[in-house]
C-alpha positions in Angstrom: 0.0 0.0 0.0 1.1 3.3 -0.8 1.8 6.1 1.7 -1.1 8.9 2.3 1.7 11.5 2.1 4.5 12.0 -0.2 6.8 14.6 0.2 7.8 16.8 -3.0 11.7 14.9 -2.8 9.6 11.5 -3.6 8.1 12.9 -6.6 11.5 14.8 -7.9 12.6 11.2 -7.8 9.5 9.8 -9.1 7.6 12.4 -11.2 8.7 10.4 -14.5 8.2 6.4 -13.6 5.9 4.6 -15.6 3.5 3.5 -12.9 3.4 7.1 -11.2 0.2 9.0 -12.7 0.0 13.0 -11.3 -2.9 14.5 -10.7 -3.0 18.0 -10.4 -7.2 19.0 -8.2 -6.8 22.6 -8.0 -9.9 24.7 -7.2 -11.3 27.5 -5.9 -14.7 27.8 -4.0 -16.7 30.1 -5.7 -14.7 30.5 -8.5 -15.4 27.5 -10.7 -13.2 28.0 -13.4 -10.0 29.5 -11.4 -8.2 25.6 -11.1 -8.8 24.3 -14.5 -7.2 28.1 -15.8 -4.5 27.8 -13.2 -3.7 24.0 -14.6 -4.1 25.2 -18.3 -1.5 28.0 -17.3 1.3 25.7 -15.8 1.4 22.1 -14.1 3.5 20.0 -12.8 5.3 17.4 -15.8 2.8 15.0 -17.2 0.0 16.1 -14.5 -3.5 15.5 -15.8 -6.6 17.7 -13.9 -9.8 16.8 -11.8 -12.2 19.2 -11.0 -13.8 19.0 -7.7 -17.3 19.7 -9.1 -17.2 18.5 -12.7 -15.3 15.5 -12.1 -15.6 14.9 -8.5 -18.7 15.4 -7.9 -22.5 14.8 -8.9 -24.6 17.5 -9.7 -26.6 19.6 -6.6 -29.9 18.5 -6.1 -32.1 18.8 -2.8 -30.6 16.5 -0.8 -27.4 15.0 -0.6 -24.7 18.1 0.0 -23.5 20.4 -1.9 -21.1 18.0 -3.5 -22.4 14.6 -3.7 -20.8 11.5 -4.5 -19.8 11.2 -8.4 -21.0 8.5 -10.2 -18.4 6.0 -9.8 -18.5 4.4 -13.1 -18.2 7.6 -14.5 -15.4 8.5 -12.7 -13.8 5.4 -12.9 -14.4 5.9 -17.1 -12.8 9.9 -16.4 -9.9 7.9 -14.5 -9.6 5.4 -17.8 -9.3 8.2 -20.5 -7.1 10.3 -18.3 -4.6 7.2 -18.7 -5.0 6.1 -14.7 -5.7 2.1 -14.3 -5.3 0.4 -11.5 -1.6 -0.7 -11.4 -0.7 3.1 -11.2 0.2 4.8 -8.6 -1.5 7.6 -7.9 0.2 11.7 -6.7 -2.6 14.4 -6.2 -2.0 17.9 -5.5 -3.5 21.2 -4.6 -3.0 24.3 -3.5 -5.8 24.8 -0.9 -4.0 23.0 1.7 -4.8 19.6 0.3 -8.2 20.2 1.0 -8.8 19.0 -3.3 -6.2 16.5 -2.7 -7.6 15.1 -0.2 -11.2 14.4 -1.6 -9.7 12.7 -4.8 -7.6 10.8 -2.2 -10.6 9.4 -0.3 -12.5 9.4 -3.5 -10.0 6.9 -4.8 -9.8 4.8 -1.6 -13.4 4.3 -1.2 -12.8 2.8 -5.1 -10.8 0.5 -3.5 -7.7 2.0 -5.2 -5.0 1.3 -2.3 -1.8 3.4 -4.5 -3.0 6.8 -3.9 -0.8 9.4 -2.1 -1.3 13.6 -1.3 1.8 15.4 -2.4 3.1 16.7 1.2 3.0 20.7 0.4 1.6 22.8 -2.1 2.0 23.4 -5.8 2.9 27.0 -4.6 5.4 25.8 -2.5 6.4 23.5 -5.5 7.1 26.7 -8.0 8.9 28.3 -5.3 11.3 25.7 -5.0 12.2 26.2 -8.3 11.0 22.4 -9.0 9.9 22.0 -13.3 6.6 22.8 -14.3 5.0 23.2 -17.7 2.0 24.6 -19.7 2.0 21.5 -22.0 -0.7 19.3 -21.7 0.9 16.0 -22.4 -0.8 13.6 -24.4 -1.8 10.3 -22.3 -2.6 6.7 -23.4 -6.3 5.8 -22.6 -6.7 2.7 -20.3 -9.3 1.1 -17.7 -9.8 1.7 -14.1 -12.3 -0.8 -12.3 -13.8 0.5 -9.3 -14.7 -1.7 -6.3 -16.2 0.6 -3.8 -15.8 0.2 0.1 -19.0 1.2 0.9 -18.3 1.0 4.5 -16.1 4.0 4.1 -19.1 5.8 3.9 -22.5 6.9 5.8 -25.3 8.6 5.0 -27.5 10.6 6.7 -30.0 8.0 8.0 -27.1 6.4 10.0 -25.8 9.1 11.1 -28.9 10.1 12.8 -29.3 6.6 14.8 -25.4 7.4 16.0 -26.8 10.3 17.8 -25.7 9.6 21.5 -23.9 6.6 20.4 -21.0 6.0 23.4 -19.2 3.9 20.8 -19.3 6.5 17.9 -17.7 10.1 17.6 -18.7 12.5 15.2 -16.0 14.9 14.0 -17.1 18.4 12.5 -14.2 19.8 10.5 -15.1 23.4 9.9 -14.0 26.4 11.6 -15.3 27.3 15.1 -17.4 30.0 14.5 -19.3 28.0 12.2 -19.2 24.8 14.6 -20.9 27.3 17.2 -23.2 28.2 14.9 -22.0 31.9 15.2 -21.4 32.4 11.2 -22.6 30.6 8.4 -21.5 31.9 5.1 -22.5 29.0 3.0 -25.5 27.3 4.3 -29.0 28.2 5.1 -28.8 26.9 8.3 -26.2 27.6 11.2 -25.1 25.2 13.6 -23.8 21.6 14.1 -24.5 18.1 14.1 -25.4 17.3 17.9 -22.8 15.5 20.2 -20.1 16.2 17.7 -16.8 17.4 18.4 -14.8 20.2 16.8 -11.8 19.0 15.0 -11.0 21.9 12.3 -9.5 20.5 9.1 -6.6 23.2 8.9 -5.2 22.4 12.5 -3.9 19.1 10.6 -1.1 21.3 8.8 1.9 23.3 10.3 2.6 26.8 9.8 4.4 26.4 6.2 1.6 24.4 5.2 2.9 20.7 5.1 1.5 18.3 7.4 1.9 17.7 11.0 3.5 14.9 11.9 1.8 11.4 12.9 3.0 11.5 16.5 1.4 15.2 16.1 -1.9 14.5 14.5 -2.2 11.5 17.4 -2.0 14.3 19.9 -4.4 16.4 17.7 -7.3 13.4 18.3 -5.9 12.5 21.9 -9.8 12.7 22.9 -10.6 10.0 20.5 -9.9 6.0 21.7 -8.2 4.2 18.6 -11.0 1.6 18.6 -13.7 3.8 18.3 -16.1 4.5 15.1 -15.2 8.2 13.8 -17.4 9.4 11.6 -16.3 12.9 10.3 -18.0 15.2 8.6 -17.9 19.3 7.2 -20.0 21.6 5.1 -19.9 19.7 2.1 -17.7 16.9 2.0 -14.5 17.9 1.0 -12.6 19.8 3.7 -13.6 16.1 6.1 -11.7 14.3 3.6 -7.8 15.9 5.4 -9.1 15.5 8.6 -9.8 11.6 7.6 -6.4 11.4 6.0 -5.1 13.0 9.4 -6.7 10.1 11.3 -5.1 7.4 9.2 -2.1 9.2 9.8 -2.8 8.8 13.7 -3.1 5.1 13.3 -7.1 5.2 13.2 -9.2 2.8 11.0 -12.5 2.8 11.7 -12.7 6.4 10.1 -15.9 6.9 7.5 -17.2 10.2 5.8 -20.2 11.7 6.1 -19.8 12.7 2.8 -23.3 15.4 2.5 -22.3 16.7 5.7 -23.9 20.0 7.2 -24.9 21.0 3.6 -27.2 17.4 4.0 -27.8 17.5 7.3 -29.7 20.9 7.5 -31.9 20.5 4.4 -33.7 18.2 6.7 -36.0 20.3 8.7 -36.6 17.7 11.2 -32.7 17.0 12.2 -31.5 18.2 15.3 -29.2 21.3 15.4 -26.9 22.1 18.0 -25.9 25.8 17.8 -23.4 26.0 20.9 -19.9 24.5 22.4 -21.7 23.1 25.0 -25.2 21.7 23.2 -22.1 20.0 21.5 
């Protein structure tokens, strides 16, 4: 199995083996287009692009989150005529603090693809090393991807609601405070949190310089949380959960699974439960 993290030396090494397939998710919130422009503008050698809401995601509808699960044959097919089958190994990269990385990560894993690994810093920090990048869009041999999805990687909203109060079972909300507390929401229509869950913010899993912490350091991070317990983690909209899951394996947890609609699912329920304080928490 391949390592969650690799650092940018790894790649340098790496970046031009046969089995080693790059995948470059950038993407900005709100600005649809900025990633796929960003990638079209310069990329790391041989780096093919996923878009977090085209590609990575299935189309908004009433329930479900803001960014759903894909279709997985589809993306499997994506995967295919990208030139990605299942002997490669797979390098993603961002540069929103693996945030994009991380959801094709667990995208991958839940397709039962064990050779994936998040490149461990930022394509910034990548150009500022002086490390080659290009504006070519290198041609790539079509192939097949088969997807086996671990469906127990997952939960939905149904389950999550008869874990409510559950000794055995932590719930992990990865936004920022003030949205935990319900004291902002900028996004949804709804403020608040998931009740009984704890506050875990996805960022706290990086350093300063934006690499990641440690594993001795992410095993402090979730020091509250016993090894053998079920975590199920969830944010607004699936995708900034997917680091704090990647942390967790990192820590030596297993029993990790995404709430994949998340607070964007949660609250277009009007009958769910909101808690809008630390301590209804």
């Amino acid at each position: 199995m391949a390592s969650n993290l690799v650092s940018m030396e790894w790649l340098l090494e790496h970046l031009h083996d046969p089995d080693v397939r790059v995948v470059d998710c950038r993407f900005v919130l709100g600005q649809p287009d900025a990633g796929v422009n960003a990638y079209q503008e310069d990329h790391l050698p041989g780096a093919v692009y996923f878009d977090l809401e085209r590609d990575l995601s299935a189309p908004k509808a009433a329930h479900g989150g803001r960014h759903p699960l894909p279709d997985v044959d589809l993306l499997a097919a994506k995967l295919g005529e990208h030139g990605i089958g299942n002997g490669h190994h797979i390098v993603v990269y961002d540069d929103q603090g693996g945030a994009m990385a991380s959801r094709f990560w667990w995208l991958l894993k839940y397709m039962g693809h064990a050779k994936v690994s998040v490149v461990n810093g930022s394509y910034a920090a990548w150009k500022a090393a002086g490390h080659e990048v290009t504006g070519e869009i290198a041609p790539v041999s079509k192939t097949e991807f088969a997807a086996h999805s671990q469906t127990d990687s997952l939960v939905h909203m149904n389950e999550v609601r008869t874990k409510l109060g559950d000794p055995g079972t932590v719930l992990i909300d990865s936004r920022e405070t003030v949205r935990y507390q319900g004291l902002q929401e900028p996004i949804d229509p709804v403020a608040g949190h998931i009740p009984g869950a704890v506050n875990h913010f996805w960022k706290d899993s990086l350093k300063e310089d934006g690499t990641w912490k440690s594993a001795d350091e992410q095993r402090e991070r979730f020091a509250d949380i016993a090894p053998d317990q079920e975590v199920i983690v969830y944010c607004g909209s699936g995708v900034t959960a997917t680091p704090n899951i990647l942390a967790l394996h990192e820590a030596g947890h297993r029993n990790v699974k995404l709430y994949l609609g998340s607070w964007s699912d949660w609250c277009s329920y009007p009958e769910n439960p909101i808690a809008t304080s630390k301590e209804e928490g």
